[in-house]
N, C-alpha and C positions, 0 to 999 in steps of 0.2 A: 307324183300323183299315183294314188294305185284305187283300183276301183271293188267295192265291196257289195255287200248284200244291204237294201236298208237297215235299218236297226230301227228299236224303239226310241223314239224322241228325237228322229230324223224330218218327220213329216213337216212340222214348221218349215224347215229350210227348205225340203223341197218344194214346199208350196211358194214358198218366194221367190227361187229361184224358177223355175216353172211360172208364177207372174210376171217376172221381169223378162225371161225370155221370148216371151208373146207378144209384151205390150206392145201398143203401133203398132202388129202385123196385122195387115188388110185382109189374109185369110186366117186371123183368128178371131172367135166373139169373145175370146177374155177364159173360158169353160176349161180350158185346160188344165188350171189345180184342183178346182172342182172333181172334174173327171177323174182324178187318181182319189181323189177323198173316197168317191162314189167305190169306186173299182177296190179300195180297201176294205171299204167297211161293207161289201156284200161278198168279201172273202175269196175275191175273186184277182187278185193283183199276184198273178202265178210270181210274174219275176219284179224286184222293183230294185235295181241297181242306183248306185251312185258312184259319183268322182269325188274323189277325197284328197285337198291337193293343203298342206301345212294344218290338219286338221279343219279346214272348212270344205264343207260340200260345195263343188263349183261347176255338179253337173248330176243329171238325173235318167232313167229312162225305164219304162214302163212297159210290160210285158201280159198281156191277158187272153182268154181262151176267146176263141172265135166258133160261130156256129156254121156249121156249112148244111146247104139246101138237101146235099143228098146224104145225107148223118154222116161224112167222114170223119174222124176224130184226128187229136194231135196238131191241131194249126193254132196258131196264135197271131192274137193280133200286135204290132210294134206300135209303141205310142203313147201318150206323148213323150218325146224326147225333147231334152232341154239343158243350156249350160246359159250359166250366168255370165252375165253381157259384159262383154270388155276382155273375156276368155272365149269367147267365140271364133271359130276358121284355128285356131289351134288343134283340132283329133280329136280335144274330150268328147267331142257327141260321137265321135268316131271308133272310138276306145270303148264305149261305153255299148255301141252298139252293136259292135263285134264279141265281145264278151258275152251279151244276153243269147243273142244269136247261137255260138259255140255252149252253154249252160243247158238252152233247152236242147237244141241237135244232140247234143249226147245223153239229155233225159229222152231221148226219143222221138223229138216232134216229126210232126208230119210234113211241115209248112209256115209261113208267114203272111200275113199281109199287111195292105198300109195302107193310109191316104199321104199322098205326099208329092212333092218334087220329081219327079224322074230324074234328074241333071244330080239330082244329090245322090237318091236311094241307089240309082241303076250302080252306084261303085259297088254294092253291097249283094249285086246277083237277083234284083229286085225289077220287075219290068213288068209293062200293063196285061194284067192275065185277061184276055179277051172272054177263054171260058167262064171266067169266074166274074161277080159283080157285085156291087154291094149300093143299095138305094141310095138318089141321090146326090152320087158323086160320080162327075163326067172320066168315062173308063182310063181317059192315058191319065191321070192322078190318083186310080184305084191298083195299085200294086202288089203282085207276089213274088215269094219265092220257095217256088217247093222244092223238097228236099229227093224224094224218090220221083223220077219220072216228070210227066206232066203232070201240068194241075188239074186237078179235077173241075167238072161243069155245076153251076148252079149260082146260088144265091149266096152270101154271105151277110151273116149277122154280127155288127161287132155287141159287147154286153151293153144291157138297158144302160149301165152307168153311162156312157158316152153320151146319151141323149137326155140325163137328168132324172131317172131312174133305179136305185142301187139295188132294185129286187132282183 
């Protein structure tokens, strides 16, 4: 397996992959390929990795700018992440997510955050930032992980794409 940058004419697959990964979850509405469509096409999809395992994509994950209450810059947000079913609990989302992570830290980020699992994220240095919060989403599922110091206070905004918006 080795994991790349997308490329052009990747987007079908990750959009399928990215649907199948989702389907039947209770905390998904389905919006997830959507969401990368959106985050593309308002030039906003900073990192968009893939797992590349005998020439097929078997795994995806999405990287975009976050806005913070008090202007801090440099934080991103993680998400969606996804591998295709039946390769899942093997590392690709793990691989995959370690890599984006390592890509921006050395283009300089600030930070991360996430909405997610804590039992999953917490392996990745990721934990409910109390200072930090983002609408909507009850705090021990809203996660950071800054990079210098603590995290900073305020509000966070992930891009209109996430809510059906690509401006």
């Amino acid at each position: 397996m080795r994991i790349r940058p997308e490329a052009p004419g990747d987007e079908a697959a990750i959009g399928a992959i990215t649907a199948a990964a989702f389907a039947g979850h209770p905390y998904s509405d389905g919006s997830e390929p959507r969401i990368i469509e959106r985050l593309r096409q308002a030039g906003v999809l900073t990192l968009s990795l893939v797992a590349e395992d005998e020439n097929e994509i078997v795994g995806h994950v999405a990287f975009s700018p976050l806005t913070l209450s008090g202007g801090e810059t440099g934080w991103y947000g993680l998400g969606p992440v996804s591998v295709k079913p039946g390769r899942q609990r093997g590392g690709i989302g793990s691989s995959l997510i370690r890599e984006g992570l390592s890509v921006l830290t050395a283009g300089g980020a600030a930070g991360f955050a996430l909405v997610g699992d804590p039992a999953y994220y917490n392996r990745f240095g990721f934990v409910a930032g109390p200072s930090l919060s983002v609408a909507d989403v009850p705090p021990e599922f809203f996660l950071v992980l800054p990079l210098h110091g603590k995290a900073p206070s305020g509000i966070v905004a992930f891009h209109p794409g996430f809510y059906g918006d690509a401006t």
